[in-house]
Biotite code that builds the C-alpha atoms (Angstrom):
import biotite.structure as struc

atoms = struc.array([
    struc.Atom([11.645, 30.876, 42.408], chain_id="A", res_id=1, res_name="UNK", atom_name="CA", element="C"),
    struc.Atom([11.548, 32.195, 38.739], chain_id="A", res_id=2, res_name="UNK", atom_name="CA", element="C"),
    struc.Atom([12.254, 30.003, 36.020], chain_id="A", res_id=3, res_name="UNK", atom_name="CA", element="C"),
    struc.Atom([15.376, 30.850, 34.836], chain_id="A", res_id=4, res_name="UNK", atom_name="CA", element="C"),
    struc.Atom([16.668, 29.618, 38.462], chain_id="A", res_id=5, res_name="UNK", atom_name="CA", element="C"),
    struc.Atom([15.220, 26.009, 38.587], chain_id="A", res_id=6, res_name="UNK", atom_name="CA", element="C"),
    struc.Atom([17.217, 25.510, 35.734], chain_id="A", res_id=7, res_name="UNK", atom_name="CA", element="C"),
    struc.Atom([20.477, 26.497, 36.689], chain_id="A", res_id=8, res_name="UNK", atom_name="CA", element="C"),
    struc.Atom([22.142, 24.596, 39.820], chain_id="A", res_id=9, res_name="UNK", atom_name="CA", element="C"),
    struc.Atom([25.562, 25.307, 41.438], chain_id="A", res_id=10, res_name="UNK", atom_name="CA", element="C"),
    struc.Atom([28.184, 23.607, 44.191], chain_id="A", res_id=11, res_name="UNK", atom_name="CA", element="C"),
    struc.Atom([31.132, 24.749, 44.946], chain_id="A", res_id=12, res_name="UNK", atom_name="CA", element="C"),
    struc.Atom([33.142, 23.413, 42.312], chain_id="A", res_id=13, res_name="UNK", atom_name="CA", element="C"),
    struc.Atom([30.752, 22.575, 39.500], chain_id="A", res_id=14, res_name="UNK", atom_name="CA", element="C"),
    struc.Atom([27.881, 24.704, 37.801], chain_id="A", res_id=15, res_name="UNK", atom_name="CA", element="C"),
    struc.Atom([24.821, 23.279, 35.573], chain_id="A", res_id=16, res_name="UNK", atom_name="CA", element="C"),
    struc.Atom([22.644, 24.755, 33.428], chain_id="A", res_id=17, res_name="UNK", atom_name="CA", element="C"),
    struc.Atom([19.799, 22.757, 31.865], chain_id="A", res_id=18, res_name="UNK", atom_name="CA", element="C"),
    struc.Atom([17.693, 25.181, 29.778], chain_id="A", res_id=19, res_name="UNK", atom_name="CA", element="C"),
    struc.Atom([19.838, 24.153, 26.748], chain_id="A", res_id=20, res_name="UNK", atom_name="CA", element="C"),
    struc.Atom([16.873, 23.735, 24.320], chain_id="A", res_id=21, res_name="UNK", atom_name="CA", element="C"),
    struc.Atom([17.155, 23.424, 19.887], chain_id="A", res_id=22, res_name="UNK", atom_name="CA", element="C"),
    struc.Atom([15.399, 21.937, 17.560], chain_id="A", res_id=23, res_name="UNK", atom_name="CA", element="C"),
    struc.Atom([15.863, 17.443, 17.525], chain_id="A", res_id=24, res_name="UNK", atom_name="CA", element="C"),
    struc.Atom([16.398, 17.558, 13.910], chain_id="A", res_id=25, res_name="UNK", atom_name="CA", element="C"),
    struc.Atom([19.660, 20.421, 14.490], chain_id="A", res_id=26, res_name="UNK", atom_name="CA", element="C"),
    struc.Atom([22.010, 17.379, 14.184], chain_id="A", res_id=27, res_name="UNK", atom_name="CA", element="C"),
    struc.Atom([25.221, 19.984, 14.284], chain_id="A", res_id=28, res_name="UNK", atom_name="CA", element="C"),
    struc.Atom([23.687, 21.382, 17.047], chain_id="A", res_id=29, res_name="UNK", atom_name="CA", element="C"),
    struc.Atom([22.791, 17.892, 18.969], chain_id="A", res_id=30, res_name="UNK", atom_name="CA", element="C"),
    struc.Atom([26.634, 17.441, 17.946], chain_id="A", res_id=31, res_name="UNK", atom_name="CA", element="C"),
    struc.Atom([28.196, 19.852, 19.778], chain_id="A", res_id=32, res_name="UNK", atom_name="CA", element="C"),
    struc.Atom([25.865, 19.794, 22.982], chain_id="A", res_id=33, res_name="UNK", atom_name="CA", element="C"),
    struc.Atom([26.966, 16.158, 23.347], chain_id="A", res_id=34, res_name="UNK", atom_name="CA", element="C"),
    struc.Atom([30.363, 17.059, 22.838], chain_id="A", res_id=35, res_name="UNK", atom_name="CA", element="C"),
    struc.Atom([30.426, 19.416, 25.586], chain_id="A", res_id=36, res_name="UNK", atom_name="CA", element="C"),
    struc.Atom([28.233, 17.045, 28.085], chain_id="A", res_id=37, res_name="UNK", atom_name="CA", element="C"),
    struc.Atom([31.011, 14.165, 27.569], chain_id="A", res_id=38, res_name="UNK", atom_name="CA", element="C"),
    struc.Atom([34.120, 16.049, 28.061], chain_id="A", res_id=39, res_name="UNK", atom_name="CA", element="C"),
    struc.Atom([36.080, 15.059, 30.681], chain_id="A", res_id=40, res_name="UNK", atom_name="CA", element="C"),
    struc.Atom([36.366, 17.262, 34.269], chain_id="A", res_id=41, res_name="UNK", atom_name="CA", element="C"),
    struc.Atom([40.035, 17.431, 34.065], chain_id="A", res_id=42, res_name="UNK", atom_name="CA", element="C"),
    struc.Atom([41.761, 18.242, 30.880], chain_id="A", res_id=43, res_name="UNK", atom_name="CA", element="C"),
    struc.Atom([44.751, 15.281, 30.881], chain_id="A", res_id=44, res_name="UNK", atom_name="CA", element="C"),
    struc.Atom([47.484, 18.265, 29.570], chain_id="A", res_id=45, res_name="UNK", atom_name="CA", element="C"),
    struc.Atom([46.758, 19.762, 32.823], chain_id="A", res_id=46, res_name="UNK", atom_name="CA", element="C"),
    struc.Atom([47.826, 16.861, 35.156], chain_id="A", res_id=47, res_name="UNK", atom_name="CA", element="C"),
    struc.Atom([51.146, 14.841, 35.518], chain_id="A", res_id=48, res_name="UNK", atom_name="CA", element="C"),
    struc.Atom([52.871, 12.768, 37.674], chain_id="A", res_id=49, res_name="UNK", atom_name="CA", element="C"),
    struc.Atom([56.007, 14.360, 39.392], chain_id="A", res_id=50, res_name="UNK", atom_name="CA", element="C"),
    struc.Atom([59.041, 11.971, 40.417], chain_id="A", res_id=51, res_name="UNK", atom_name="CA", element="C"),
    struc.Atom([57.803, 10.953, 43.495], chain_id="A", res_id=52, res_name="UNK", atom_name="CA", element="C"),
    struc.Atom([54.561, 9.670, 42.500], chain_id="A", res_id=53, res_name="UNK", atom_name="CA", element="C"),
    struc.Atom([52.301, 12.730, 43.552], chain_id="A", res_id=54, res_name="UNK", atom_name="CA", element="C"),
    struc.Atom([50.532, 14.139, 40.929], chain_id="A", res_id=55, res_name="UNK", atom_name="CA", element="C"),
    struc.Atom([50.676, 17.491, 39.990], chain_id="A", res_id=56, res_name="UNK", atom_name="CA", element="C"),
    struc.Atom([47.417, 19.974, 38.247], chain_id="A", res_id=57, res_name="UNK", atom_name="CA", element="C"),
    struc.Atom([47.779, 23.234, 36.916], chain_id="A", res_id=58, res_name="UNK", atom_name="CA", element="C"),
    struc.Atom([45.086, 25.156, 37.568], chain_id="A", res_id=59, res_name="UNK", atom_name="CA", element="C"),
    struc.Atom([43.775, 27.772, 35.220], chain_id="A", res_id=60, res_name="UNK", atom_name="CA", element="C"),
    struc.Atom([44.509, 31.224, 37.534], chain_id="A", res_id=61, res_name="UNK", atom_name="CA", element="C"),
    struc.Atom([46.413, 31.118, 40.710], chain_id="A", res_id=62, res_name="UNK", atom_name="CA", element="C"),
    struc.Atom([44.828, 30.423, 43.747], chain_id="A", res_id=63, res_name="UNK", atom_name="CA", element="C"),
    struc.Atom([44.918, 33.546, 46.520], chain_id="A", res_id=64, res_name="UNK", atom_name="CA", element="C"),
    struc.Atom([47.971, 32.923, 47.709], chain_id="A", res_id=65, res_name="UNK", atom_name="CA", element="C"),
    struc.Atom([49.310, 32.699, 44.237], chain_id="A", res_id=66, res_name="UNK", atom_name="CA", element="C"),
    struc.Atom([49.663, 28.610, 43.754], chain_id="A", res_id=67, res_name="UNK", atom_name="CA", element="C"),
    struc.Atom([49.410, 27.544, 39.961], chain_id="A", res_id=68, res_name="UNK", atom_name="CA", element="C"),
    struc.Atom([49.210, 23.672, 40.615], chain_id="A", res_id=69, res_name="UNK", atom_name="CA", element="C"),
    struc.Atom([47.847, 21.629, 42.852], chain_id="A", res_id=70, res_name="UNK", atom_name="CA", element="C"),
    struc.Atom([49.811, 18.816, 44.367], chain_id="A", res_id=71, res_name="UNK", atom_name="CA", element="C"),
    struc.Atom([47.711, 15.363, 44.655], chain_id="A", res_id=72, res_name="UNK", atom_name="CA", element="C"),
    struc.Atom([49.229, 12.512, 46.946], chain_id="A", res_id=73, res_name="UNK", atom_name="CA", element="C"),
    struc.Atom([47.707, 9.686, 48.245], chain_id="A", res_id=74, res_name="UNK", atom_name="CA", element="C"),
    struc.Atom([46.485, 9.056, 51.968], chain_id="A", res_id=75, res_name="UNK", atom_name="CA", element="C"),
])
């Protein structure tokens, strides 16, 4: 296993990369870097709650068979 692939690690929904590397006193740097690590998974603009109560997320590009959103309801 080279390098380069120890630091990277994939699922199937999520991908991480951990060779991120700059210099401690690179404050705007350090800035965005913790920006990015704190964002949340979901943007909120992307999810609402329908009528019913189910909750509805767009998705970025349609799934195969062409679905924008997602449709979320409890068990």
């Amino acid at each position: 296993m080279d390098r380069s692939s120890r630091l990277c690690a994939a699922g199937e929904h999520v991908a991480v990369h951990v060779g991120a590397a700059f210099d401690a006193r690179d404050r705007k740097r350090l800035e965005r870097q913790v920006k990015y690590m704190l964002r949340p998974p979901v943007a909120l603009d992307d999810v609402e709650t329908t009528s019913n109560g189910t909750v509805r997320m767009a998705l970025k590009r349609p799934t195969a068979r062409g679905a924008w959103f997602l449709k979320l309801t409890r068990r």
